[in-house]
Every structure is written in structure tokens, then in C-alpha cells.
PAPATOR-635861 format. One record per residue: residue in three letters; z, y, x of N, C-alpha, C in turn. Coordinates in nm, 2 decimals. Each point is the difference from the previous one (the first is absolute). Last residue first. Example, Ala and Ser with C-alpha at 12.3 -4.5 7.8 and 13.67 -1.06 7.14 Angstrom:
# PAPATOR-635861
<r><aa>SER</aa><n_Z>0.71</n_Z><n_Y>-0.22</n_Y><n_X>1.28</n_X><ca_Z>0.00</ca_Z><ca_Y>0.11</ca_Y><ca_X>0.09</ca_X><c_Z>0.08</c_Z><c_Y>0.11</c_Y><c_X>-0.08</c_X></r>
<r><aa>ALA</aa><n_Z>-0.01</n_Z><n_Y>-0.57</n_Y><n_X>0.03</n_X><ca_Z>0.00</ca_Z><ca_Y>0.12</ca_Y><ca_X>-0.09</ca_X><c_Z>0.00</c_Z><c_Y>0.12</c_Y><c_X>0.09</c_X></r>
***
This chain:
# PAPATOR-635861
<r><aa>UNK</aa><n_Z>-2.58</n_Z><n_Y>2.06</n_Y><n_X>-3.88</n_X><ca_Z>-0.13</ca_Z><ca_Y>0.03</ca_Y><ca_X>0.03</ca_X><c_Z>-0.08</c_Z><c_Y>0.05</c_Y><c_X>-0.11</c_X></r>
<r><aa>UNK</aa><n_Z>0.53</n_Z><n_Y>-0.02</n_Y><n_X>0.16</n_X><ca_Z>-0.12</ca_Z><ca_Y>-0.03</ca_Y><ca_X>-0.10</ca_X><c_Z>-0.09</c_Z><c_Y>0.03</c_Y><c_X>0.03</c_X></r>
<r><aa>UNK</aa><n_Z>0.44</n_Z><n_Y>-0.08</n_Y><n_X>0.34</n_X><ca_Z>-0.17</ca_Z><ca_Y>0.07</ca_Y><ca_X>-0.05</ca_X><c_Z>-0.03</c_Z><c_Y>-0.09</c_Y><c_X>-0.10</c_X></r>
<r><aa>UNK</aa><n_Z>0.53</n_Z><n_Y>-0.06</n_Y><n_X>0.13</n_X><ca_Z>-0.15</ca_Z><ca_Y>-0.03</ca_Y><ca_X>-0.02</ca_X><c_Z>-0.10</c_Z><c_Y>0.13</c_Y><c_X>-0.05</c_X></r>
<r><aa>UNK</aa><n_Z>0.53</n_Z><n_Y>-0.09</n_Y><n_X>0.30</n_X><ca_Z>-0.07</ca_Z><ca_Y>0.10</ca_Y><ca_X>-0.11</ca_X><c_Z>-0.19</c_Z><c_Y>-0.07</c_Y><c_X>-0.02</c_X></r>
<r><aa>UNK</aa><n_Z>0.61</n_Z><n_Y>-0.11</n_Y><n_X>0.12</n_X><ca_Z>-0.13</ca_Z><ca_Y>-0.06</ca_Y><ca_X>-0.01</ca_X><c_Z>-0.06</c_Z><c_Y>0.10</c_Y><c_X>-0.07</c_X></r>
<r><aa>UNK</aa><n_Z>0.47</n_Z><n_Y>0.13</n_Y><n_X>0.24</n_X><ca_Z>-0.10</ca_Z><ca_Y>-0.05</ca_Y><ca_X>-0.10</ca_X><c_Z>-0.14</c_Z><c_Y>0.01</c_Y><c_X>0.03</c_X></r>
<r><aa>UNK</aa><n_Z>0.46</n_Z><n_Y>-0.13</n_Y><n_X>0.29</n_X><ca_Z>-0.13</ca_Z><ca_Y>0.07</ca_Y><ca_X>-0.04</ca_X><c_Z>-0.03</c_Z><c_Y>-0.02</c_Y><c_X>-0.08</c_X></r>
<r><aa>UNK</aa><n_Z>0.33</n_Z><n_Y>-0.22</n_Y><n_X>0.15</n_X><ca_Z>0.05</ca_Z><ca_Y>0.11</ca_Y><ca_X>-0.10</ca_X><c_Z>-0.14</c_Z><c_Y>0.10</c_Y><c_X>0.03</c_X></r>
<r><aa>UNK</aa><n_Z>0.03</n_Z><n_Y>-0.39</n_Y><n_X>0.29</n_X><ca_Z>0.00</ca_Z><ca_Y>-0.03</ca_Y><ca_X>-0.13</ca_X><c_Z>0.02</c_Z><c_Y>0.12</c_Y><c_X>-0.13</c_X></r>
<r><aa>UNK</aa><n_Z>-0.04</n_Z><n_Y>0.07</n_Y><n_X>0.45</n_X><ca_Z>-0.10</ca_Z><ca_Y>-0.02</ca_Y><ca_X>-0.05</ca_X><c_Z>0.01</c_Z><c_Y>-0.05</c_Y><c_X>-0.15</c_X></r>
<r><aa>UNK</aa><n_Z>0.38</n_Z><n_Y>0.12</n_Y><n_X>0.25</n_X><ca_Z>-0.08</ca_Z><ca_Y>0.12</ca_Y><ca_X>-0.05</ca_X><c_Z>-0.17</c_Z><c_Y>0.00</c_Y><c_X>-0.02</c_X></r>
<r><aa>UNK</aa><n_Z>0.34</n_Z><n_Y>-0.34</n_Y><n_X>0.14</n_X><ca_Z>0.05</ca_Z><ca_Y>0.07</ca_Y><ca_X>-0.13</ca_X><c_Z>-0.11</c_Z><c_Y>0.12</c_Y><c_X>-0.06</c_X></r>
<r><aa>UNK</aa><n_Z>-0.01</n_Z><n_Y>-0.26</n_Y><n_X>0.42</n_X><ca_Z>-0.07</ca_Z><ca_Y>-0.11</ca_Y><ca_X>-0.13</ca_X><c_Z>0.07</c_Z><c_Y>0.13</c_Y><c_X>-0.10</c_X></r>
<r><aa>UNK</aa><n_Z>0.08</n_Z><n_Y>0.21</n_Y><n_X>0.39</n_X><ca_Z>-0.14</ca_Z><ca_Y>0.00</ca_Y><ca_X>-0.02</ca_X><c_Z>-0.04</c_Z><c_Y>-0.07</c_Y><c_X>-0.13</c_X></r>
<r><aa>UNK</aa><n_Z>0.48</n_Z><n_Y>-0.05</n_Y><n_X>0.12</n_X><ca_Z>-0.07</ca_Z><ca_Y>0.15</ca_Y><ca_X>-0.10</ca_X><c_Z>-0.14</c_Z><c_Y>0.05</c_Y><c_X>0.05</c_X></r>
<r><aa>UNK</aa><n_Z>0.15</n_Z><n_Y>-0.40</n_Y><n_X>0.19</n_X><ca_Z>0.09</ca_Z><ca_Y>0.00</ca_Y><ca_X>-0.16</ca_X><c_Z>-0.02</c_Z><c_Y>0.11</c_Y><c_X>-0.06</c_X></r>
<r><aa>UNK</aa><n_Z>-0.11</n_Z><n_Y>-0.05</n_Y><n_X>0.51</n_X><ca_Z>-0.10</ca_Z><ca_Y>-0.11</ca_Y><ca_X>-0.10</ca_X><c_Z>0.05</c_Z><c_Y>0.04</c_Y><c_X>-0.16</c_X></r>
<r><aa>UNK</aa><n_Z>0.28</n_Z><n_Y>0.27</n_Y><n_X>0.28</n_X><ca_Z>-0.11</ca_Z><ca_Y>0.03</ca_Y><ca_X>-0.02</ca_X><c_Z>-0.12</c_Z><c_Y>-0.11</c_Y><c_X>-0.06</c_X></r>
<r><aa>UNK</aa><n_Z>0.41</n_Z><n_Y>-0.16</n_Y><n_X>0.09</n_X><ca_Z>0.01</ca_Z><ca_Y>0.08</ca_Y><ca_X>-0.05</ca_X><c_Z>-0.12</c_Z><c_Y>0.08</c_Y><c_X>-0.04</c_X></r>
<r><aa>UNK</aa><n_Z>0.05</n_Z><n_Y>-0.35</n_Y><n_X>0.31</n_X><ca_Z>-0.04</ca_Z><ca_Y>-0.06</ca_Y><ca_X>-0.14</ca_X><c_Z>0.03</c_Z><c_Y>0.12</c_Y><c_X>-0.11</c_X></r>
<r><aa>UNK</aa><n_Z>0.05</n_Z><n_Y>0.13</n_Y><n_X>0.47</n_X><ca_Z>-0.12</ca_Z><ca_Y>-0.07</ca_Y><ca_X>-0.08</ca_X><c_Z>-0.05</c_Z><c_Y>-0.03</c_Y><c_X>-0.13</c_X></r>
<r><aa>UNK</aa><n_Z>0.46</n_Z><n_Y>0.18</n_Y><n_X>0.19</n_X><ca_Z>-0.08</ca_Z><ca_Y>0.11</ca_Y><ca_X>-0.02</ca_X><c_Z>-0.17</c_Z><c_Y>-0.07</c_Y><c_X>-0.06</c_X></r>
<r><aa>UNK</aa><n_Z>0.30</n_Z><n_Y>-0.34</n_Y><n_X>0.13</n_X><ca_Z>0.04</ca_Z><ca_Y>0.05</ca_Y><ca_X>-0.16</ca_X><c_Z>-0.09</c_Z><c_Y>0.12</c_Y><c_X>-0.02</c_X></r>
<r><aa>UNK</aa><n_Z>0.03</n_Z><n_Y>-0.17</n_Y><n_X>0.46</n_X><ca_Z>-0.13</ca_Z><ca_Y>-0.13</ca_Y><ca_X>-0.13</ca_X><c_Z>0.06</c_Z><c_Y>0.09</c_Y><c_X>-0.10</c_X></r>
<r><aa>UNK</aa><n_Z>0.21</n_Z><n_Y>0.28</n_Y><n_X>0.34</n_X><ca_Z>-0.14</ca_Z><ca_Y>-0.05</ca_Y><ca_X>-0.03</ca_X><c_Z>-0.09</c_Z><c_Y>-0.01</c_Y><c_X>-0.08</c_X></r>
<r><aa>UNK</aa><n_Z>0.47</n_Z><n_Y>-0.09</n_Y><n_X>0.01</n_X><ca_Z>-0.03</ca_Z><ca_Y>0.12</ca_Y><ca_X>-0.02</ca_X><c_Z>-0.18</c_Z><c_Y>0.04</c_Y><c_X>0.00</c_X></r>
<r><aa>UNK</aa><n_Z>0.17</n_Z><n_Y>-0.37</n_Y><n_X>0.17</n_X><ca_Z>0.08</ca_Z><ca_Y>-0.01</ca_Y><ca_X>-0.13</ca_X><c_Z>-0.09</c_Z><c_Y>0.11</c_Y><c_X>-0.09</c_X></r>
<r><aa>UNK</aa><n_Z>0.03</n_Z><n_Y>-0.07</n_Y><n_X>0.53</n_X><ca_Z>-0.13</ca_Z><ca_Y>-0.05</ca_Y><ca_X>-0.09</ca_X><c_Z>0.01</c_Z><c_Y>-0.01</c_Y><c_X>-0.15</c_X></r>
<r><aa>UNK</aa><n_Z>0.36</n_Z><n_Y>0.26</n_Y><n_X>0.21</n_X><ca_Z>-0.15</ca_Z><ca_Y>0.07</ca_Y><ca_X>0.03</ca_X><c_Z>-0.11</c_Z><c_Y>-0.10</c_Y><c_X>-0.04</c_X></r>
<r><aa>UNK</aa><n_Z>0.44</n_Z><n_Y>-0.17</n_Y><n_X>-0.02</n_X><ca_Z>-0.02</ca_Z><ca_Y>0.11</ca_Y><ca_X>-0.05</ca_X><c_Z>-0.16</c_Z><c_Y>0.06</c_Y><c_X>0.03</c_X></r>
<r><aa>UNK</aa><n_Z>0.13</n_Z><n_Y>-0.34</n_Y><n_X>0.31</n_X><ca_Z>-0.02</ca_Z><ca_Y>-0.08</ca_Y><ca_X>-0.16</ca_X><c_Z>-0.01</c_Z><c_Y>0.12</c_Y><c_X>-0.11</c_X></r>
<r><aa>UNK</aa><n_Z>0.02</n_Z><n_Y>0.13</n_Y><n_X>0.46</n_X><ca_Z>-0.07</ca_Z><ca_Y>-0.06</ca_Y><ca_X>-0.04</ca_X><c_Z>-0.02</c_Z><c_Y>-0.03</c_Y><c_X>-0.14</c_X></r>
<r><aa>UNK</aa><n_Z>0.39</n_Z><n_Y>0.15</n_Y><n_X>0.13</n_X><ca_Z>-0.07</ca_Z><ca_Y>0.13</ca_Y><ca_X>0.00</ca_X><c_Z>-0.15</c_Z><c_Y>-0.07</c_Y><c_X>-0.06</c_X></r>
<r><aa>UNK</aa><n_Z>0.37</n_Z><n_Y>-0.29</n_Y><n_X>0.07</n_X><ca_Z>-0.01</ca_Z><ca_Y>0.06</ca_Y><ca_X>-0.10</ca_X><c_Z>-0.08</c_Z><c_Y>0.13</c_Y><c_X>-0.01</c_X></r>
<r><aa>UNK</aa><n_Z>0.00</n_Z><n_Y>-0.24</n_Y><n_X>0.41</n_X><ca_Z>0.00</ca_Z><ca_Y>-0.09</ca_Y><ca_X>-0.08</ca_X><c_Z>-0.05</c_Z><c_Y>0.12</c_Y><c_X>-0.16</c_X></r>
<r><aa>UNK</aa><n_Z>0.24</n_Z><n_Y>0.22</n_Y><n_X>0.35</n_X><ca_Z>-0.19</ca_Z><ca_Y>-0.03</ca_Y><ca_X>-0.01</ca_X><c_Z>-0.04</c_Z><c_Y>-0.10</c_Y><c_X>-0.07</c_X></r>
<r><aa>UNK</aa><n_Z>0.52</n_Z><n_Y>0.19</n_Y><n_X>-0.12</n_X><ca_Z>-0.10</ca_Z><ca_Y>-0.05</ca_Y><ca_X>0.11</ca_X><c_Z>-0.16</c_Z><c_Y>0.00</c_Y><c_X>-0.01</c_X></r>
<r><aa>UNK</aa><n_Z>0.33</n_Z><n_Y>0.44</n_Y><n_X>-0.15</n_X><ca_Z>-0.03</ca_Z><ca_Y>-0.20</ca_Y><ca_X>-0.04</ca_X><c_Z>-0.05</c_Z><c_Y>-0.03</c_Y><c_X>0.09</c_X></r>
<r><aa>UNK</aa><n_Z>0.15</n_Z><n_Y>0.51</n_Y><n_X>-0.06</n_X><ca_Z>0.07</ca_Z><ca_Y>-0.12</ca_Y><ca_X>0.11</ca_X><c_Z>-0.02</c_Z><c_Y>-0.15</c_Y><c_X>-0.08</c_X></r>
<r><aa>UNK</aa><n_Z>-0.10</n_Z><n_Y>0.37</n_Y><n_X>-0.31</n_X><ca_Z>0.02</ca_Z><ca_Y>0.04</ca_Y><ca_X>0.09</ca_X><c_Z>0.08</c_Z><c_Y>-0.14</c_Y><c_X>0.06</c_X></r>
<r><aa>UNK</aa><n_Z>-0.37</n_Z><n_Y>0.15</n_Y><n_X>-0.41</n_X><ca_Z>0.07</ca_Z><ca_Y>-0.08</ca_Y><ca_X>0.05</ca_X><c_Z>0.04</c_Z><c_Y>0.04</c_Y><c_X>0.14</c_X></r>
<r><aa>UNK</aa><n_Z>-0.29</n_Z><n_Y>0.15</n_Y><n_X>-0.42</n_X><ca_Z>0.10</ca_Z><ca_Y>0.08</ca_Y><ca_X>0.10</ca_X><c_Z>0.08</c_Z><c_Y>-0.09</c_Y><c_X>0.02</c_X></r>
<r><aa>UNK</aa><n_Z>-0.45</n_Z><n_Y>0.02</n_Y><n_X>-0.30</n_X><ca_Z>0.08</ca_Z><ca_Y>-0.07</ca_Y><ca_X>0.01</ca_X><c_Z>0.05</c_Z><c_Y>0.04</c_Y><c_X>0.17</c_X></r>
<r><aa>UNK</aa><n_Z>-0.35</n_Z><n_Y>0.18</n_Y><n_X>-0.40</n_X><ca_Z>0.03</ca_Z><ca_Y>0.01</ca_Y><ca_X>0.07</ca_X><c_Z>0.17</c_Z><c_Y>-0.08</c_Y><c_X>0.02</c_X></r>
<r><aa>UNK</aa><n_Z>-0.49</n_Z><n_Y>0.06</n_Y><n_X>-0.25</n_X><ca_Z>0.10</ca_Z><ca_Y>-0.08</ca_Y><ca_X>-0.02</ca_X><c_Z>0.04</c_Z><c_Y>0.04</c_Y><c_X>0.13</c_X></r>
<r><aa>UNK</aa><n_Z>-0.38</n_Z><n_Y>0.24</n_Y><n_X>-0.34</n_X><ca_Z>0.07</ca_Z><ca_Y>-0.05</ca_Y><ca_X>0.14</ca_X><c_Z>0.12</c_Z><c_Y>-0.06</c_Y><c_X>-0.04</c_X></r>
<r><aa>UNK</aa><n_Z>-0.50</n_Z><n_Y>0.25</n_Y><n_X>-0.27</n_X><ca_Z>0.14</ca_Z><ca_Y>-0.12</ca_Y><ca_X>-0.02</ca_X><c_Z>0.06</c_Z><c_Y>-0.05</c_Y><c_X>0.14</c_X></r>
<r><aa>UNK</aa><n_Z>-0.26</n_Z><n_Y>0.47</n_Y><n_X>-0.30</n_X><ca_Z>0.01</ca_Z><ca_Y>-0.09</ca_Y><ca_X>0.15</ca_X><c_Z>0.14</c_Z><c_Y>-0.09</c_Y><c_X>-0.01</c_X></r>
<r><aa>UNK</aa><n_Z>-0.38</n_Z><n_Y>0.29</n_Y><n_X>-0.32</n_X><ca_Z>0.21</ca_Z><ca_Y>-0.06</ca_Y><ca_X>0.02</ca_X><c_Z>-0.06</c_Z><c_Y>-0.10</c_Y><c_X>0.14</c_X></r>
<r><aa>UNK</aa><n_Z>-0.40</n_Z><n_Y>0.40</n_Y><n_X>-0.11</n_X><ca_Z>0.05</ca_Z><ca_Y>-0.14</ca_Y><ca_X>-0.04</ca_X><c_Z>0.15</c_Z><c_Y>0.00</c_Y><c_X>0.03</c_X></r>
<r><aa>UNK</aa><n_Z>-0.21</n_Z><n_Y>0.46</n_Y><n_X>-0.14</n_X><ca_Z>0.03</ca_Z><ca_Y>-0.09</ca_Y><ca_X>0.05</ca_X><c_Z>0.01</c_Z><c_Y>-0.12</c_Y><c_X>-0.01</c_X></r>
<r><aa>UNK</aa><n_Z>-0.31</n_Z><n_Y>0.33</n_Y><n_X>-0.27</n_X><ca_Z>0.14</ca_Z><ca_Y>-0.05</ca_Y><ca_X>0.00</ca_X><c_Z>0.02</c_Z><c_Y>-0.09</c_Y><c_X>0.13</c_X></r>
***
């Protein structure tokens, strides 16, 4: 099965560089802490499995 591929795409025409800047680091840190938030998710939704010996 394929994986879902998650993109954000944003289409801005004629802003300043100022606002191009601050967008792109925005965009970024969010894509980060994004990915941190469904690594913690997807460990936590592991299940725990013990050996009996």
C-alpha cells in the first residue's frame, strides 16, 4: 500500500521579501514540529509486546 503524502502548498503573488522571509521560516519550523508530532504519535501508538520465557 502506498504511503499519503502530506504537502502544504502556498501561492503568493507580488509581496515583499520581508513577507516572503517570515513565510518560509513559518512554514518551515511548522513542517518541523510537524513531523516531531507524528514520530511522538506513532511511537506512542505502538504496541508493547513481552517474551515469556
Amino acid at each position: 500500500m502506498p504511503k499519503t503524502l502530506r504537502c502544504l502548498t502556498i501561492a503568493l503573488t507580488d509581496i515583499p521579501a520581508e513577507y516572503q522571509i517570515a513565510l518560509g521560516y513559518l512554514t518551515y519550523h511548522s513542517g518541523k514540529l510537524f513531523n516531531q508530532a507524528y514520530k511522538g504519535a506513532k511511537k506512542m501508538a505502538k504496541r508493547k509486546t513481552w517474551q515469556r520465557a
